[in-house]
Residue, then its C-alpha position, 0 to 999 in steps of 0.5 A: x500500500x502506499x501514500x502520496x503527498x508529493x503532488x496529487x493527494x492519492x493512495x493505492x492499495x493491492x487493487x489500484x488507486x482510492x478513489x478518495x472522493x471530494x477535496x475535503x475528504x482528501x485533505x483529512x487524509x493529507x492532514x493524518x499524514x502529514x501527523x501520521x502516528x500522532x492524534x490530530x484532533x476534531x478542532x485542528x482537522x475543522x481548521x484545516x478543512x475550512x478556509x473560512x468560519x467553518x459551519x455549525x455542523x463541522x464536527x459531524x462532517x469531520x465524523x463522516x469523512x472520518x468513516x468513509x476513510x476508515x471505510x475505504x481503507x477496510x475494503x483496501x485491506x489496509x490492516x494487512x500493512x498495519x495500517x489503521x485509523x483509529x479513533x482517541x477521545x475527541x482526536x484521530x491518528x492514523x498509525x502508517x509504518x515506514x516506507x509507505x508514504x512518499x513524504x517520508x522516502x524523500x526525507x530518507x533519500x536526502x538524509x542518505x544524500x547528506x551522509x554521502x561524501x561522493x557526489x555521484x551517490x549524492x546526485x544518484x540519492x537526490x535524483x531519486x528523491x525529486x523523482x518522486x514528485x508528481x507536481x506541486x505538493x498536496x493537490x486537490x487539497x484545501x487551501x486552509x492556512x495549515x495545509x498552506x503551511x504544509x505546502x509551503x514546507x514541502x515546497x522548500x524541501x523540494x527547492x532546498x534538494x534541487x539546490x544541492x544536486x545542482x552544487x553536486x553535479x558541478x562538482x562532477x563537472x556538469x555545469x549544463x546540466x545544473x544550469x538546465x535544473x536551476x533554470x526551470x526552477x528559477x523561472x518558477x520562483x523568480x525571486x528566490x535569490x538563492x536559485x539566481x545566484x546558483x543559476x548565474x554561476x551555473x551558466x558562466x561555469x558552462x561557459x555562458x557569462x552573458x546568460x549568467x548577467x542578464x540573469x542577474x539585471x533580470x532579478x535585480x528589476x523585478x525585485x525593484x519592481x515587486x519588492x522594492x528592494x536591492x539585491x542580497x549579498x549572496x546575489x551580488x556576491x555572484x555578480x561580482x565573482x562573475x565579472x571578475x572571471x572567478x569560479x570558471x573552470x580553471x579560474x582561481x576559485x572552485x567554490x561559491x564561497x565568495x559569493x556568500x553561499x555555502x563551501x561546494x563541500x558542504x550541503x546546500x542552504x536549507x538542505x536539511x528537510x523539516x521534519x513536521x515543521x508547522x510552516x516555514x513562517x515559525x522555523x527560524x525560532x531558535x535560540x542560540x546555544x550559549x548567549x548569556x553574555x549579554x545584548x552586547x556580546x550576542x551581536x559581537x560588541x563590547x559588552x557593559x561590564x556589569x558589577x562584580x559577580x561573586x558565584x557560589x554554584x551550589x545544589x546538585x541540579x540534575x534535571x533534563x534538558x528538553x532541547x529541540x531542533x527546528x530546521x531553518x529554511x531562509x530561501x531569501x538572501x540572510x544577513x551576515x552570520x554574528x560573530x560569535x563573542x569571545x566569551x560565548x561557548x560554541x553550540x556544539x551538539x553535547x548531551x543536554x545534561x546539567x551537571x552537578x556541582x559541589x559549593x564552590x564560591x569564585x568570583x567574576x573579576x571584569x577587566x581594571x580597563x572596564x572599572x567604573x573610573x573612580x569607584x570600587x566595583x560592588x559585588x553581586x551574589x550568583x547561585x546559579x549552577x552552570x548552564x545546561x550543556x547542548x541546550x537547544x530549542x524550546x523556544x516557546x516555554x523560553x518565550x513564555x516564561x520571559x512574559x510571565x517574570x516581567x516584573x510589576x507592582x507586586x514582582x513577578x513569579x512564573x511556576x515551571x511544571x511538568x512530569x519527571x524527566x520532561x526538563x523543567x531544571x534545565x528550562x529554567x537554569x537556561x532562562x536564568x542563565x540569558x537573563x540573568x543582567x536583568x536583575x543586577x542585585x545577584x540571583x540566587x538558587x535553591x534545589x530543594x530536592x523535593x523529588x529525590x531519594x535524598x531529604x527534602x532540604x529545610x526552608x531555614x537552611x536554605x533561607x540562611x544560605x541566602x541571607x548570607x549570600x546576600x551579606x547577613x553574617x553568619x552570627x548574625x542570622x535569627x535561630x527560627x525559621x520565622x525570624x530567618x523569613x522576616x529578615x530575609x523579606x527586609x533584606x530582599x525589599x528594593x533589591x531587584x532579584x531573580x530567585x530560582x527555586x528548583x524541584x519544590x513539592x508544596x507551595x508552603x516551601x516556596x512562600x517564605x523564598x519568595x523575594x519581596x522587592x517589587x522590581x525582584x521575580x522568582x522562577x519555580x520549578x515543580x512536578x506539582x500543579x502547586x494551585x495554592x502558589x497560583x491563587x495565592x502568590x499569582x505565580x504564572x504557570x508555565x507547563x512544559x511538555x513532552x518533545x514533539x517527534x522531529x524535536x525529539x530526532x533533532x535532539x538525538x542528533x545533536x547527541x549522536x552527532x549527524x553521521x549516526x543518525x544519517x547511517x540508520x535513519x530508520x533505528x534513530x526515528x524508532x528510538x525517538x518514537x520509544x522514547x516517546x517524547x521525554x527527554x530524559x530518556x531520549x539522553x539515556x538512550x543516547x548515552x547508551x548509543x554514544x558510549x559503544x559507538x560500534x554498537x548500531x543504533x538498531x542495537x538499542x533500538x532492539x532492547x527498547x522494543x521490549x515493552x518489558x525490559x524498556x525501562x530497564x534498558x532506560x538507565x544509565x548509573x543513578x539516572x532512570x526513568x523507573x527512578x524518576x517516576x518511582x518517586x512521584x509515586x512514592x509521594x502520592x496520598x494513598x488513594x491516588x498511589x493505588x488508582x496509579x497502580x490499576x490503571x497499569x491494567x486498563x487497555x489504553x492510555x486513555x481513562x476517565x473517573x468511571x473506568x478508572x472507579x471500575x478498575x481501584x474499585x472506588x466510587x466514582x467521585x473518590x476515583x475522580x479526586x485521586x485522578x486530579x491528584x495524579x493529574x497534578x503530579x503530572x502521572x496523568x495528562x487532563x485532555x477534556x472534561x474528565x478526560x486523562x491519558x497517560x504518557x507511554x512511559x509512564x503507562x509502562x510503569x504503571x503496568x510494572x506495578x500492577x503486575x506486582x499484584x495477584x492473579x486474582x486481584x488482576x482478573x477482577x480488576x478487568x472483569x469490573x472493567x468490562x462490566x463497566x463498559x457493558x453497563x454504560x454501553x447498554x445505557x449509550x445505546x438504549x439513549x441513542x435508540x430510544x424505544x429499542x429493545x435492550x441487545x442483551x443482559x448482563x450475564x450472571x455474576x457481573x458486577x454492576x458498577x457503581x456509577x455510568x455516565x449520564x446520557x442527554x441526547x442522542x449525538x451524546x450516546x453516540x459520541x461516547x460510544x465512538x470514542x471508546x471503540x478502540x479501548x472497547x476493542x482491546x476490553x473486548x479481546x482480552x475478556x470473557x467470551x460471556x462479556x465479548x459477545x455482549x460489549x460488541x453488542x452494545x455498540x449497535x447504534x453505530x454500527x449501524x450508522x458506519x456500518x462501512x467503518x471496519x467493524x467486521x472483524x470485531x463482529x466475526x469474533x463476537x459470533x465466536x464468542x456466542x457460539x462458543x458460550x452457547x448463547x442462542x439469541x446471542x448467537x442470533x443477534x449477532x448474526x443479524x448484526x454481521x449480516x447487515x454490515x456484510x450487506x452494506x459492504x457488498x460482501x453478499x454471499x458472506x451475508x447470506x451464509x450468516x443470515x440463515x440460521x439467524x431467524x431460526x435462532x432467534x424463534x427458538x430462542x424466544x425472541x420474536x423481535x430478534x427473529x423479524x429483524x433477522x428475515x428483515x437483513x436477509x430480505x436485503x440479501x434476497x434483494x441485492x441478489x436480484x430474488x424479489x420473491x424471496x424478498x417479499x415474502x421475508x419481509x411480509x413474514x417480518x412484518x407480521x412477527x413485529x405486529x404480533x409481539x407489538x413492537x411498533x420500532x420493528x413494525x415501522x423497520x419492516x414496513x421501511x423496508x417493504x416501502x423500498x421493496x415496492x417502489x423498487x419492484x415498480x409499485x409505487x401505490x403500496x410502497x407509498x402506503x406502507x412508508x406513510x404507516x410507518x412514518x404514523x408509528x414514528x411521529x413519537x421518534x425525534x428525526x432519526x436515520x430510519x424517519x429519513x428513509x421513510x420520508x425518501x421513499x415516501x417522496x419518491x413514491x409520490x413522484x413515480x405517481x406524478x404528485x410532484x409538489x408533495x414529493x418535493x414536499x416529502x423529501x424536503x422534510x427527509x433533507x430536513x432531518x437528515x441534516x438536523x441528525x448530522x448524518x452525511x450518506x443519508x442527506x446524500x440519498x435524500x439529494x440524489x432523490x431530490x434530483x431525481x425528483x426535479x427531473x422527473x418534474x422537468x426541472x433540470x437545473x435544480x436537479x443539478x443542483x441537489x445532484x452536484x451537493x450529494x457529490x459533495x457529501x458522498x461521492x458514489 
């Protein structure tokens, strides 16, 4: 199977193309891409599918491209390539192995091109990425502003791979050839200097020097006239080294390094491919490693020399540097590189690890030369330990903590938090570290050791340890910690300090650090929520997540270095994924890999593979993940440790207040209190009202736990897990259908939960039940046949309104299940269920072998409404296979059963259904007579999918009898529900009848019309 987003949007399966359908639908497809493997929500698909307002009904319009998706890629087999939509809360994630979409074989060939030192395998790897482009990326999408953002992006990769394997194939001496590249390209981009300036060199390296300066005076009036600019640099560069004859063959230049390009021998600008950059407006955003020398000296100037700094690097601060790596792509001529200030580290790729140092005062002497004339230089405290080695990124918690400590009239207090390992220390200290000027009467820091095996430190230690600091005599400090804290107030008072106090537990050990100076801030640093410092002290949270994919890449990268990462490509965008985002372990992963570099990355990659022994392998020395997270849940009330540990045995990540009271067997408000209490340690992750998710290392800690327990203890936990879902199934289906049959009881020895959630209307029921399909799947495979049977069950109402979703699978194993416990009506439900997809999927045979028993099933079973409803689905078979008479009378025998056990839902089923047959066999009078009854039994009913379908065909009817304006009548009040219920395959029917309708009344323009909108919805 594969994907395409280099230039139409497509997908091919064994037997062809997709065919896709409307543009919408093929930019959902682009969009789960283009994010493949992580969850996109309802929200940022709605933003990409709409350029402008979206309507009221997007949601469901999203929903329903959704299953027509998920519907296509069931009848392509897509499984068998472990390819598969599924569904999350309120989000989707199509989960894509590697190699089969074109976006991802284009960024391997030009990574392998970069690791590549003959130009001959760099233009073979290139020419083999740009072939895989078949026009401009992401046609027949939406012109959305995310979608535009993608394009763009991809768009620059393209441009930015051209430009190196024009640079390669001069250095194999193919000038032509590059300019002929170059050309088609810069005709297209006629303002992109980059590609003029390469073109002009190109041709005058081909011997074409009046080629070459007509470009130049070409690009120089049109960007003039468009832009009103002057050529760049790297532009002019090109011109001048042209008019002075360098760069020819035989000249004395053989490089574009004059001409302010990149050196031939390395690769072009912008060559890197950006990894799932959000658009190439935010990819300059970094920040550069190592900038603490003030405004000054980050622009190569002499800096203020600020007063004298006495440094007492104290507290071990070992926390995680979350760095991340955005590509930079600057297609337009750039300013001259800084030079890089004399006292600036370099930012090479080291290990974002801050190191741990011992109380240690030394001073910072500025030059006599920079002395104040006439004055001593008085002395500023700094506690800070030093900064993170290698930090790179995290750009937007830098950005968002700079506006959360401006000071004003009652100082400033920003709260860092996060889960272990997620690189809150380092956040911080880097912040401290370029900020530090801003605050001249010194900066002070405590690691109050809050989340270590080690004691907490006491807050009159370290109040003593700043009081001193800032000049209070050691005979001098108050004996009490109340006395320390009102001393240290007045100390602090009119100073303007930055106070950074890292790995606090409880807001009561951070109010008395708190500086009182109204020009001073303090930055803290917590696993915890610490909610009292926000209501309290006003402190600004600023959390800080996990890395994104391509951060967590670039991150290894930097590490590892490129050349590791370039030979396996495949095994470091593996590692990243197992690391799954932390920081912490991406560091131990990488040190693992850097410390045996004959050890291949697939090495590693292997021994994490093992959800088992991944944590185990996640160590290096006293650093680990399983330690980190050990000791937030040490520190947990009693409660929430123990819903901790159960919810290591719950399917999925996802949880809410009722599995999670199923599986801790706790009432539903105690399960709720203790899951806020993971949340606010950051074990768990709130993603909507009573909605949690747990990272994936974490959720392997949890299942370390729980595997601790018993057996037994296990087995019950589940077996309450999945009488919980049955109970609330049954109650999503009974409010989604509503007059329905129950589809089963509970079976003998359930436990009947404690709570299950409220139902208030149908889009509510349905809702529920789509967004605990997956987990449900895994309950149900895991559980009791007893149970499996019945939880499939439950699920009918949607079934039936995605009956082409790719439920079959789950079905057939739900007919396992009631044949193997036995279970006759089971059995016979089930069938009728299957059978009915089968139909819809056009999978006949199938149906019909299914359907047979399933009547006979339900009579013997006692079951007269099971029993019609089973001669209704074969009746369709009969149809479908063109056996009107098996038909008829099937559903003549449907009728009368559902009469007699006076079940007016049935009735009105069956009569639907007769309605259709009649109409179908050219007998409009009985097909209208028998929709009209039906929809007498229905008036109670809110607008539902069965209500449509009779108001179809009962306008249909009307029209075959040339009763047009009450056939119009009709379907508008079909078109009317359909759309009020959200249900796009309905409207769409009800439009193409429309159609028909207004043609049948010589209206052909209408009929177009109607015709062209169900196109929209539903292309057949």
């Amino acid at each position: 199977m594969k994907f395409r987003l280099l230039g139409a949007v497509t997908a091919d399966g064994a037997d062809g193309e997709l065919q896709l359908g409307p543009e919408k639908r093929r930019s959902l497809l682009a969009l789960l891409l283009l994010r493949r493997n992580r969850a996109v929500s309802v929200a940022q698909l709605t933003e990409a599918l709409w350029v402008d307002e979206p309507p009221a009904n997007a949601r469901t319009v999203v929903q329903s491209h959704v299953s027509r998706l998920r519907a296509l890629l069931a009848e392509a087999r897509a499984d068998r390539y472990g390819v598969q939509l599924a569904t999350a809360g309120d989000a989707y994630t199509l989960h894509l192995p590697e190699g089969l979409l074109d976006v991802e074989q284009f960024d391997a060939l030009v990574a392998a091109a970069r690791g590549e030192q003959r130009s001959t395998e760099v233009v073979g790897a290139l020419e083999h990425a740009l072939g895989l482009w078949r026009g401009p990326a992401l046609t027949g999408t939406v012109s959305s502003a995310p979608l535009e953002a993608w394009r763009q992006t991809l768009e620059e990769n393209r441009l930015a791979a051209v430009e190196a394997l024009a640079d390669h194939l001069q250095r194999l001496g193919e000038p032509a050839r590059a300019a002929e590249l170059l050309r088609a390209e810069t005709v297209a981009h006629p303002l992109r200097e980059s590609l003029v300036s390469a073109l002009m060199l190109a041709l005058f390296r081909a011997g074409r020097q009046c080629d070459a300066i007509d470009w130049y005076h070409r690009t120089r009036e049109s960007l003039a006239d468009r832009l009103g600019v002057d050529p760049g640099r790297a532009l002019n560069a090109a011109y001048e080294r042209i008019l002075r004859g360098e760069g020819a063959e035989g000249g004395p230049a053989a490089g574009p390094e004059a001409a302010g390009g990149p050196p031939l021998s390395a690769p072009a600008p912008g060559f890197t491919p950006a990894a799932g950059a959000a658009g190439a407006a935010t990819a300059d955003a970094t920040v550069d490693a190592g900038a603490g020398a003030g405004a000054g000296a980050a622009y190569g100037a002499k800096p203020s020399i600020p007063a004298q700094r006495t440094s007492f690097r104290s507290g071990a601060a070992m926390g995680t540097a979350g760095t991340a790596f955005q590509p930079q792509y600057r297609p337009e001529p750039q300013a001259a590189p800084r030079p890089q200030a004399a006292s600036e580290p370099p930012p090479a790729g080291l290990p974002s690890v801050i190191q741990p140092s011992v109380m240690q005062p030394s001073v910072v002497q500025p030059s006599a030369a920079d002395a104040p004339v006439g004055g001593e230089v008085p002395s500023v405290v700094d506690l800070l330990p030093r900064a993170p080695r290698g930090f790179y990124g995290r750009v937007a918690e830098l950005a968002a903590l700079g506006d959360a400590l401006r000071t004003g009239p009652d100082g400033a207090i920003a709260l860092v938090t996060g889960p272990a390992g997620v690189g809150k220390t380092a956040l911080a200290l880097r912040w401290a570290h370029l900020n530090g000027e801003r605050f001249p009467d010194g900066v002070l820091f405590a690691d109050l050791g809050g989340f270590s095996d080690r004691p907490d430190r006491e807050v009159g230690d370290v109040l003593a340890e700043f009081l001193v600091a800032l000049g209070t005599a050691h005979e001098e400090l108050p004996p009490t910690l109340a006395g320390r804290a009102a001393l240290y107030r007045r100390v602090s008072t009119g100073r303007r300090l930055l106070v950074v106090i890292d790995n606090a537990r409880e807001s009561e050990q951070v109010r008395p650090l708190l500086p009182a100076g109204a020009d001073s801030a303090a930055l803290v640093t917590s696993r915890h929520r610490m909610l009292a410092l926000v209501a309290s002290e006003l402190a600004r949270p600023v959390p800080l997540t996990v890395l994104r994919p391509e951060e967590s890449a670039a991150l290894l990268a930097r590490v590892l270095g490129p050349g590791r990462i370039a030979a396996e490509p495949t095994a470091s965008r593996e590692l990243a994924d197992l690391c799954d985002g932390l920081p912490l372990a991406l560091r131990v992963a990488a040190a693992k890999a850097a410390a045996d570099p004959r050890r291949g990355l697939a090495v590693v990659v292997d021994q994490l593979r093992h959800e088992q022994r991944r944590l185990s392998h996640l160590a290096a020395e006293e650093i680990s993940v399983t330690s980190a997270l050990r000791i937030s849940h040490e520190q947990l009330p009693p409660t929430a440790a123990r819903l901790f540990r159960a919810l290591g045995l719950h399917p999925g990540p996802m949880v809410d207040p009722y599995t999670a009271a199923a599986l801790a067997d706790l009432e539903h408000h105690t399960a709720a209190e203790a899951l806020e209490q993971l949340a606010a340690t950051h074990l768990v992750t709130e993603t909507g009202f009573e909605q949690y998710t747990l990272h994936d290392l974490v959720w392997l800690y949890a299942r370390q736990l729980a595997a601790e327990t018993g057996r037994s203890e296990q087995r019950t936990a589940r077996a309450r897990l999945a009488d919980q879902y049955l109970y609330a199934g049954l109650a999503a289906a009974q409010c989604a259908e509503p007059g329905s049959k129950p589809c089963c009881e509970p079976p003998a020895g359930s436990h009947r939960p404690r709570a299950v959630p409220e139902f208030t209307d149908v889009e509510d029921a349905l809702q529920w039940i789509g967004a605990h399909r997956e987990t449900l799947a895994e309950v149900i495979a895991t559980t009791s046949p007893e149970r499996a049977w019945r939880l499939v069950l439950t699920q009918w109402p949607l079934i039936l309104r995605r009956v082409r979703d790719g439920w079959v699978p789950q079905l057939q194993l739900a007919l396992e299940a009631a044949m193997e416990t036995g279970h006759t009506d089971g059995e016979s439900q089930v069938r009728a269920l299957l059978g009915w997809v089968l139909v819809s999927n056009r999978r006949l045979h199938e149906a019909a072998i299914c359907l047979t028993p399933a009547a006979e099933l339900a009579a013997r079973a006692g079951n007269q409404v099971g029993r019609a409803i089973a001669l209704i689905n074969l009746a369709a078979v009969h149809s479908e296979l063109a056996d009107h008479g098996a038909a008829g009378a099937g559903l003549a025998q449907a009728l009368e059963i559902a009469m007699a056990a006076d079940h007016p839902h049935t009735v009105a089923l069956a009569l639907q259904h007769l309605a259709r047959h009649h109409l179908d066999a050219g007998r409009p009078r009985p097909a209208l007579d028998h929709a009209l009854h039906g929809i007498a039994l229905a008036t109670e009913e809110g607008p539902g999918p069965r209500r449509v379908l009779l108001h179809t065909t009962a306008g249909e009817a009307l029209s075959a009898l040339g009763r047009h304006p009450e056939a119009r009548a009709r379907l508008g009040a079909a078109l009317g529900e359909a759309e009020q219920i959200g249900h796009d395959e309905a409207t769409a029917e009800v439009l193409r009848a429309l159609a028909r309708a207004e043609e049948a009344a010589g209206l052909a323009a209408p009929a177009a019309a109607y015709r062209r909108r169900a196109d929209l919805l539903s292309p057949i």
